[in-house]
TORKOL-4160 file (C-alpha; in steps of 0.2 Angstrom, whole numbers, padded with zeros to 4 digits, m for minus):
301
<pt num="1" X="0003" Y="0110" Z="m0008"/>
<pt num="2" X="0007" Y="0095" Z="m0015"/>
<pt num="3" X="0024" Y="0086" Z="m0010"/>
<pt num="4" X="0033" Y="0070" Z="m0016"/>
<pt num="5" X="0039" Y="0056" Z="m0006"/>
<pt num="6" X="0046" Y="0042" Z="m0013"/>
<pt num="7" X="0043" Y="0023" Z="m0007"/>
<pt num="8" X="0053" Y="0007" Z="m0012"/>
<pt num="9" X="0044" Y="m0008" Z="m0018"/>
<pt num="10" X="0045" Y="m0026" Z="m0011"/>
<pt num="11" X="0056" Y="m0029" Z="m0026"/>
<pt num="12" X="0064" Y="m0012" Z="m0029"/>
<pt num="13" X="0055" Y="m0003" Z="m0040"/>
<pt num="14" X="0053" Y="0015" Z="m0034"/>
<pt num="15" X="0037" Y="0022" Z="m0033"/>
<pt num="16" X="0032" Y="0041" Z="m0031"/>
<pt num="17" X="0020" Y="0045" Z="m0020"/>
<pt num="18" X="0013" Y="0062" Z="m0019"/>
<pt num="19" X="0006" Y="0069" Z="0000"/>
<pt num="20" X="m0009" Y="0082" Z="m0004"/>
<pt num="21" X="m0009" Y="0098" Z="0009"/>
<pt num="22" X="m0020" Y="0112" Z="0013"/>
<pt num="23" X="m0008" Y="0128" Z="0007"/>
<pt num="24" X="m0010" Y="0134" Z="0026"/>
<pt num="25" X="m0002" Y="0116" Z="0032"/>
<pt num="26" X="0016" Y="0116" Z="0036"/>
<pt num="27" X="0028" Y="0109" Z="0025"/>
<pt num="28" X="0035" Y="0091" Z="0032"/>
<pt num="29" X="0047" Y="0078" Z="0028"/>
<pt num="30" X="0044" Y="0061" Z="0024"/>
<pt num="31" X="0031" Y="0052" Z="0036"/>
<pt num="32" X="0039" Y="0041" Z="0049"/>
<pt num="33" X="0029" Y="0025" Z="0053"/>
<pt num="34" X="0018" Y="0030" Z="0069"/>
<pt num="35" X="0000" Y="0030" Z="0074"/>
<pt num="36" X="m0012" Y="0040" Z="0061"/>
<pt num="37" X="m0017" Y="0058" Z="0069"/>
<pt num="38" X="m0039" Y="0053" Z="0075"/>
<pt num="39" X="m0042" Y="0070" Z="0068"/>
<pt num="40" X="m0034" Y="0071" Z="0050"/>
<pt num="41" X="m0037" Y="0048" Z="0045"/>
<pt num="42" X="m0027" Y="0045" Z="0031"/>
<pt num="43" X="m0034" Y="0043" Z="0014"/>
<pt num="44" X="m0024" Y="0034" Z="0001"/>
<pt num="45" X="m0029" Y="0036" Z="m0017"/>
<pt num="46" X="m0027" Y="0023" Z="m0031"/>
<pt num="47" X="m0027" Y="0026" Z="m0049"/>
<pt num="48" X="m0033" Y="0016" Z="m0063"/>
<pt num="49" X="m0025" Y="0006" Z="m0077"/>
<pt num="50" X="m0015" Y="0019" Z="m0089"/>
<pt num="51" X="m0019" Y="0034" Z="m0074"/>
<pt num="52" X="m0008" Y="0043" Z="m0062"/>
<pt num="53" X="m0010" Y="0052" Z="m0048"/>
<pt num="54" X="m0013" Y="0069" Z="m0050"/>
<pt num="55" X="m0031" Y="0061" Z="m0058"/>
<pt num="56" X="m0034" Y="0066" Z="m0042"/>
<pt num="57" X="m0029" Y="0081" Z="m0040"/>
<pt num="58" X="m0049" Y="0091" Z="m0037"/>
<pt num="59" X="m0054" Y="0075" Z="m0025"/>
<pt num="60" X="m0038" Y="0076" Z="m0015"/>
<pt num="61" X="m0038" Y="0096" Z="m0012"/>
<pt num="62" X="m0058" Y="0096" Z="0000"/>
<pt num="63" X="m0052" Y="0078" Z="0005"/>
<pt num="64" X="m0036" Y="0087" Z="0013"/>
<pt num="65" X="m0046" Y="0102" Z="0023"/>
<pt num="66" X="m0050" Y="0086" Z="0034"/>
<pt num="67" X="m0038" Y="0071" Z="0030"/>
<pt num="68" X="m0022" Y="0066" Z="0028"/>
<pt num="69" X="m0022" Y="0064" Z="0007"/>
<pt num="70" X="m0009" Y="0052" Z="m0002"/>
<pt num="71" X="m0011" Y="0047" Z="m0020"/>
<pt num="72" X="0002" Y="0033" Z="m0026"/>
<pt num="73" X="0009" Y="0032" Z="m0045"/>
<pt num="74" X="0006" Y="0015" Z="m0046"/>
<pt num="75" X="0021" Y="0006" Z="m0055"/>
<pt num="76" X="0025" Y="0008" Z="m0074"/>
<pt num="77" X="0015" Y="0026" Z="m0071"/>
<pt num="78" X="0017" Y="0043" Z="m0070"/>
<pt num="79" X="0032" Y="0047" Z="m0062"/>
<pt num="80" X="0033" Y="0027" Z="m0054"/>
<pt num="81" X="0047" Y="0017" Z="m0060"/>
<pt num="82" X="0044" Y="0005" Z="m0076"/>
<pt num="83" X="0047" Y="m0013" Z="m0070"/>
<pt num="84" X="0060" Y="m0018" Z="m0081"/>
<pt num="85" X="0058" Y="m0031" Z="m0096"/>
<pt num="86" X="0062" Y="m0049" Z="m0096"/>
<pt num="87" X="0057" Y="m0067" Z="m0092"/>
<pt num="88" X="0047" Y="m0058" Z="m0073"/>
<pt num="89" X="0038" Y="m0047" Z="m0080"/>
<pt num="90" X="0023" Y="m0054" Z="m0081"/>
<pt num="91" X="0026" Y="m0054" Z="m0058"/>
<pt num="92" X="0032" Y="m0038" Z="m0059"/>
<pt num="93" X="0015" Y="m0030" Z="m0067"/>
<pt num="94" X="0005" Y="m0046" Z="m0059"/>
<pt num="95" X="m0009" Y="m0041" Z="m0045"/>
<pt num="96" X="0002" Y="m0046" Z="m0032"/>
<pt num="97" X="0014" Y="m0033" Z="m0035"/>
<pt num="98" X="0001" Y="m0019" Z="m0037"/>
<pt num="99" X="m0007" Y="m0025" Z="m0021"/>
<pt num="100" X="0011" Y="m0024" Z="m0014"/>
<pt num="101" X="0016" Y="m0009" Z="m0018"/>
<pt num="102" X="0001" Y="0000" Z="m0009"/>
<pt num="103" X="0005" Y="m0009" Z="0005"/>
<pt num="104" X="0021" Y="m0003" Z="0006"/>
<pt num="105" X="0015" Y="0015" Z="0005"/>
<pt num="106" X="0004" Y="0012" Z="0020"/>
<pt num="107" X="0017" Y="0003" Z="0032"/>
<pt num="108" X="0032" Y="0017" Z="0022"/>
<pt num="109" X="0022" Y="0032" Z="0026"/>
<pt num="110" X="0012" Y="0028" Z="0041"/>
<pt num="111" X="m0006" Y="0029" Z="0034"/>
<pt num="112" X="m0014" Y="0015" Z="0044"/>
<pt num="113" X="m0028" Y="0012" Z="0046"/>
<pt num="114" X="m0032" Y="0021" Z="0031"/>
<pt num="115" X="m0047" Y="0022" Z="0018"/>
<pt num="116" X="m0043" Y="0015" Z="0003"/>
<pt num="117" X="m0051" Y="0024" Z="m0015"/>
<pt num="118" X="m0047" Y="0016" Z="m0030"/>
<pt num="119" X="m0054" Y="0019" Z="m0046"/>
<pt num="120" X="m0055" Y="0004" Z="m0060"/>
<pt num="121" X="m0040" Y="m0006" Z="m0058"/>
<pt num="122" X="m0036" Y="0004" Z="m0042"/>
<pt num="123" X="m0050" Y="m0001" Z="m0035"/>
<pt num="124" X="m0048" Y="m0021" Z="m0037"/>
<pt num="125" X="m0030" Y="m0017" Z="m0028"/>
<pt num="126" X="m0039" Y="m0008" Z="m0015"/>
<pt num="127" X="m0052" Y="m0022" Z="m0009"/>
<pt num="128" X="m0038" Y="m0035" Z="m0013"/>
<pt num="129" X="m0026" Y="m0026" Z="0000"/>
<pt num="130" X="m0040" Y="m0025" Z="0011"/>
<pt num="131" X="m0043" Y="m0042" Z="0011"/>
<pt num="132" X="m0028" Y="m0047" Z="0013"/>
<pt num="133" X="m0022" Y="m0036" Z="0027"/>
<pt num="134" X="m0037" Y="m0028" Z="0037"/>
<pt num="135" X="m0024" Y="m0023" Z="0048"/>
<pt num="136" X="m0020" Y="m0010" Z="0038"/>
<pt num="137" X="m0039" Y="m0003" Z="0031"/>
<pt num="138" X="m0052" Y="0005" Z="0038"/>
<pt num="139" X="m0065" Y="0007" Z="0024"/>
<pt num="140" X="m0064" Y="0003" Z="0005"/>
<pt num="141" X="m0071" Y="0015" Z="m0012"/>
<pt num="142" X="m0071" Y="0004" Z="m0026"/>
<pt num="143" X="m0075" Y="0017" Z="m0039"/>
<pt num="144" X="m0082" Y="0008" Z="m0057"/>
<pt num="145" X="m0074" Y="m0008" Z="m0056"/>
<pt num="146" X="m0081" Y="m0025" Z="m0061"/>
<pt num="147" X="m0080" Y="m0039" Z="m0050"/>
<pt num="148" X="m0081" Y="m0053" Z="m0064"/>
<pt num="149" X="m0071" Y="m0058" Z="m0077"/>
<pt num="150" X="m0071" Y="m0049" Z="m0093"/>
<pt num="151" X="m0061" Y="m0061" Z="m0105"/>
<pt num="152" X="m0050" Y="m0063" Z="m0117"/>
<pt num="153" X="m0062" Y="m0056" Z="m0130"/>
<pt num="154" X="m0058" Y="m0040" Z="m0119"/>
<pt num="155" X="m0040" Y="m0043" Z="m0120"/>
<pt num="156" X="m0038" Y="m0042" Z="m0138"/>
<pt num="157" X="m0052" Y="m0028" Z="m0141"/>
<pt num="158" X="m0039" Y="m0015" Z="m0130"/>
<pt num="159" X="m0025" Y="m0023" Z="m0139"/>
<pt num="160" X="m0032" Y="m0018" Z="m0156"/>
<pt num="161" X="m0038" Y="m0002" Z="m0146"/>
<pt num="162" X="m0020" Y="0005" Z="m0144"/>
<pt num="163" X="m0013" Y="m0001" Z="m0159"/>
<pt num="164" X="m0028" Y="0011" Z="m0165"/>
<pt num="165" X="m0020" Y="0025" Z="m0158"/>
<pt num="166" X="m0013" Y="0042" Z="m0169"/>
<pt num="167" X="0006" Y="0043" Z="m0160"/>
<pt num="168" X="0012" Y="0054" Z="m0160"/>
<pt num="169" X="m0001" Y="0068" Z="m0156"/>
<pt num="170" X="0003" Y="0084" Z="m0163"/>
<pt num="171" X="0000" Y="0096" Z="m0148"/>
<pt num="172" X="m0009" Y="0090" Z="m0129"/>
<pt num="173" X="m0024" Y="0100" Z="m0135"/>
<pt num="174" X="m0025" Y="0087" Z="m0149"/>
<pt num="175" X="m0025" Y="0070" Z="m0139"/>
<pt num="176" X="m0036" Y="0078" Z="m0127"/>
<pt num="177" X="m0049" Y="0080" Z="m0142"/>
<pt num="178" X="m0046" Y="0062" Z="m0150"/>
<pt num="179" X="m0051" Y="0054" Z="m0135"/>
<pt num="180" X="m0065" Y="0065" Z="m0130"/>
<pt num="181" X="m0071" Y="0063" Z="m0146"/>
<pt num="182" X="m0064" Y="0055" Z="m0162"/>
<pt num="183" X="m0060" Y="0039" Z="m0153"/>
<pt num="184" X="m0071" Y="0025" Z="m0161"/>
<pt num="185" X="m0073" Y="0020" Z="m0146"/>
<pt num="186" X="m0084" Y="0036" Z="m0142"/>
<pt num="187" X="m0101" Y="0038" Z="m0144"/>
<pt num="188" X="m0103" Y="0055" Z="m0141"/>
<pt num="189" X="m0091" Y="0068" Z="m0134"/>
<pt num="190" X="m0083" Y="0066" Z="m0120"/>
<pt num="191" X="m0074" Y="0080" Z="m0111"/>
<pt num="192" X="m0071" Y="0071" Z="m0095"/>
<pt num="193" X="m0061" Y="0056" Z="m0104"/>
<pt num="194" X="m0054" Y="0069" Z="m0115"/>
<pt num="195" X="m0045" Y="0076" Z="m0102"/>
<pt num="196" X="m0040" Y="0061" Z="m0092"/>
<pt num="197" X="m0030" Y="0055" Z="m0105"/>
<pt num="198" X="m0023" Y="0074" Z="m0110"/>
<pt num="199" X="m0015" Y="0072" Z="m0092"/>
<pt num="200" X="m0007" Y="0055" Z="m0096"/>
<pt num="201" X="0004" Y="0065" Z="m0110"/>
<pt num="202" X="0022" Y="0070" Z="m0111"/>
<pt num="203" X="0030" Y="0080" Z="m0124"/>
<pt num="204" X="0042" Y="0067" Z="m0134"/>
<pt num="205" X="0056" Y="0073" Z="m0146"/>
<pt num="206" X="0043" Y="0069" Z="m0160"/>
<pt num="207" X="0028" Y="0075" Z="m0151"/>
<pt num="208" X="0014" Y="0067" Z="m0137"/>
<pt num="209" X="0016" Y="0052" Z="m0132"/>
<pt num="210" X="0009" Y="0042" Z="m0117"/>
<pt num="211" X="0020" Y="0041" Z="m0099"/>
<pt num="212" X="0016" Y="0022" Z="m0098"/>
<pt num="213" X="0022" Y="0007" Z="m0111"/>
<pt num="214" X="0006" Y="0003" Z="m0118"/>
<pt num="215" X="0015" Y="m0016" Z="m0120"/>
<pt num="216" X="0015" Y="m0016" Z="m0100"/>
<pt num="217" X="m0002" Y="m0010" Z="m0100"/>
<pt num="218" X="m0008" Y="m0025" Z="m0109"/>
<pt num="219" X="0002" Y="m0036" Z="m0097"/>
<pt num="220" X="m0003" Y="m0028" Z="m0081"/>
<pt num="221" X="m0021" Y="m0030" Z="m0087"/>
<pt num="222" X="m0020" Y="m0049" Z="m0094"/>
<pt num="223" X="m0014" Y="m0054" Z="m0074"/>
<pt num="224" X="m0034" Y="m0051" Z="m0068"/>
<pt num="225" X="m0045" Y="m0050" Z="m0084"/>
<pt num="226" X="m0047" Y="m0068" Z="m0086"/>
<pt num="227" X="m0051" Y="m0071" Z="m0067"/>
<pt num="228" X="m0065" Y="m0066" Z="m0057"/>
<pt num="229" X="m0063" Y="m0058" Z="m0042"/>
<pt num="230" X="m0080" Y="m0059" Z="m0029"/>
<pt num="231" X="m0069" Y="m0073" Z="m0018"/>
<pt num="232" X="m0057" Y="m0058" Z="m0012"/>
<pt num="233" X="m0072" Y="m0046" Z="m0014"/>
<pt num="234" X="m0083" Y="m0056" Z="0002"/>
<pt num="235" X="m0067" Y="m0055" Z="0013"/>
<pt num="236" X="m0067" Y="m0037" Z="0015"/>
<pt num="237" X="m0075" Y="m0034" Z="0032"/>
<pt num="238" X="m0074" Y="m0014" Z="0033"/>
<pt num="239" X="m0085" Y="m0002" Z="0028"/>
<pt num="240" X="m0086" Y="m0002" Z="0006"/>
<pt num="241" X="m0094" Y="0010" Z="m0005"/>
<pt num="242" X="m0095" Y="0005" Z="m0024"/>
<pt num="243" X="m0099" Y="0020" Z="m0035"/>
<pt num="244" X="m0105" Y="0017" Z="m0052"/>
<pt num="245" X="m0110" Y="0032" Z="m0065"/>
<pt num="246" X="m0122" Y="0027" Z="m0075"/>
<pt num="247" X="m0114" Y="0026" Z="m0092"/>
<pt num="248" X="m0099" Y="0017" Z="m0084"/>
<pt num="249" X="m0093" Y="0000" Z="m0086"/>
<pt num="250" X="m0101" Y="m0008" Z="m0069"/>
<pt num="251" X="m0116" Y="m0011" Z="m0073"/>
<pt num="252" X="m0132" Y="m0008" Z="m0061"/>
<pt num="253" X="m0134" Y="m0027" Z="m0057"/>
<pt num="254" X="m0115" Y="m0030" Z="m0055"/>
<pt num="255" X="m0115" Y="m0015" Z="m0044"/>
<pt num="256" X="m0130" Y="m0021" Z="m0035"/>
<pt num="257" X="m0124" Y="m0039" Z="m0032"/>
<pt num="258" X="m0105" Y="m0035" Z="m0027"/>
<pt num="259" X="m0113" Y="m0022" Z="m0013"/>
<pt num="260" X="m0122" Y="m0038" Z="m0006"/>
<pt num="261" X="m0108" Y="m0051" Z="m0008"/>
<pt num="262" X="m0099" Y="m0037" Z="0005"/>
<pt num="263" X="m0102" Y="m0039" Z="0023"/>
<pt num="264" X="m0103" Y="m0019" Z="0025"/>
<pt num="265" X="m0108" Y="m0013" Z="0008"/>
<pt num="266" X="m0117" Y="0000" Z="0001"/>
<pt num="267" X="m0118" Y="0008" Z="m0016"/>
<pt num="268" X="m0121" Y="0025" Z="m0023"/>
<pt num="269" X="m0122" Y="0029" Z="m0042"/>
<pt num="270" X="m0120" Y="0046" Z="m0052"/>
<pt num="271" X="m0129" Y="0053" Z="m0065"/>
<pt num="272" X="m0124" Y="0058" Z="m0081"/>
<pt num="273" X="m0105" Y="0051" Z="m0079"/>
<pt num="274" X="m0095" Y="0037" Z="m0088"/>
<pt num="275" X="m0080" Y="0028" Z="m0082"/>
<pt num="276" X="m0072" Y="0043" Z="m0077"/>
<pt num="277" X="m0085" Y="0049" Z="m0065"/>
<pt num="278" X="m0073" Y="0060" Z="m0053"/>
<pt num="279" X="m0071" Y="0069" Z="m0071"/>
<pt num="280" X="m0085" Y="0069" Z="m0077"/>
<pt num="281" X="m0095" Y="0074" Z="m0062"/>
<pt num="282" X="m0083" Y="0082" Z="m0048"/>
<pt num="283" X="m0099" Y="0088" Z="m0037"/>
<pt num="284" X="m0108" Y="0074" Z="m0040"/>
<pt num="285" X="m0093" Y="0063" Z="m0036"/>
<pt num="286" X="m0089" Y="0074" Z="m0018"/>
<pt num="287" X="m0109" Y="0074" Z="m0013"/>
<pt num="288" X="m0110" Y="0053" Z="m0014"/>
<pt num="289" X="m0090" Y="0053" Z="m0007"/>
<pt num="290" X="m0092" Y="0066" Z="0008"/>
<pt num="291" X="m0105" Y="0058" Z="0020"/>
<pt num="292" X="m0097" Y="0039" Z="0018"/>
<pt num="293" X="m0082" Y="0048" Z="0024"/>
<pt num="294" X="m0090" Y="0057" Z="0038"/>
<pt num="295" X="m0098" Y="0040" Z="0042"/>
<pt num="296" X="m0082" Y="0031" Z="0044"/>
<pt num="297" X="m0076" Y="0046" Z="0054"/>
<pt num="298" X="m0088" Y="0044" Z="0065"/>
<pt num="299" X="m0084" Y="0028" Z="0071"/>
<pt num="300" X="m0067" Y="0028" Z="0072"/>
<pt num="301" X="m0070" Y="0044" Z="0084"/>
């Protein structure tokens, strides 16, 4: 069962959040601010850059046999509002928004103290939040994101990147195959990024298009990719597990160094995965997940 509940934005923008419950749970209305249930901790989940938050979908259905399970569409995503354009957009898709707005789906839905699983750019809000109000998280996931700068080399590949791409797709079927495997950027087949960006697509009145403006995608991503972030990073002082697949973009030593700058790190890696590792290795994914989980269950009780 999967219920929407929408939350307002420091600045306005509305944001759809979507509460993850066991078919058997009984339906309820929006969360009133209150103290989290010790039996069923709350997990909020975080998408990447371009994602939304059924991404989620096969993590959040085990995580809800035993948690509270929220994932958010972050803003100018799924069914999130599109900050509007103008002279402030640049603070309107900056960190501090991003970091804002999973704030207010903490305090709006009640989900502190709540663990925090980001994946790539949700991940960098997650350990930003977490720094920054450690009143309000108990354990961080940063799930294949790179603490360092990448550059405006970067910058301008992704921007020649997406004005690569074929829009409109044909059919659904036909983006998921151009990014799972006639993308340049592929190597070799690629089922699990094929279907990541399958489920970013709506049907347009000329065919599939993306749900996000791939202009605010550039902007969004220009506020942190020229800065490094390891400062915020050594300020989180709950539990953190950074997840890496092997063929990812966090690379082992990266990995290796960011668990250490942590002051309760600890790292797993998974085998035979990419970027999209909760894709590309579900089982996988659950198995390095599951036993932090239980861990930082543990101590709470």
């Amino acid at each position: 069962m999967v219920q929407r509940i929408d939350v307002t934005a420091a600045d306005g923008v509305r944001l759809a959040a979507w509460e993850f419950r066991e078919a058997t749970a009984e339906p309820a209305g929006p969360a009133e601010p209150g103290p989290q249930d010790p039996q069923r901790p709350a997990v909020l989940l975080l998408h990447g850059l371009m994602g939304r938050a059924f991404h989620w979908a096969g993590t959040a259905r085990w995580l809800s046999e035993r948690h509270r399970v929220v994932a958010l569409d972050q803003r100018g995503h799924g069914q999130s509002d599109r900050p509007p354009a103008g002279p402030g957009v640049l603070t309107s898709l900056g960190r501090d928004a991003f970091v804002a707005d999973a704030e207010a789906a903490v305090e709006q839905l009640g989900l502190a103290p709540v663990t925090l699983i980001g994946h790539s750019m949700g991940a960098l809000t997650a350990w930003q939040l977490a720094a920054r109000r450690p009143d309000l998280v108990e354990a961080v996931v940063i799930c294949d994101m790179r603490a360092s700068a990448l550059g405006e080399a970067s910058q301008q590949d992704w921007e020649d990147w997406f004005h690569r791409w074929p829009l409109p797709f044909p059919t659904q079927d036909a983006a998921r195959r151009w990014f799972g495997e006639d993308d340049p950027r592929v190597e070799r087949p690629d089922p699990g990024r094929g279907a990541f960006f399958a489920e970013v697509m709506h049907q347009a009145p000329d065919g599939w298009r993306p749900l996000f403006s791939r202009r605010q995608m550039l902007t969004a991503r220009e506020t942190w990719v020229h800065d490094a972030h390891w400062e915020e990073l050594a300020q989180v002082r709950c539990p953190a597990l950074v997840v890496r697949g092997l063929d990812g973009e966090l690379g082992r030593a990266e990995a290796q160094e960011m668990v250490r700058v942590l002051p309760a790190g600890r790292y797993a890696e998974i085998p035979d995965a990419g970027h999209y590792l909760h894709y590309d290795q579900p089982a996988a994914w659950r198995a390095v997940l599951e036993p932090f989980l239980d861990g930082v269950r543990a101590t709470r009780n």
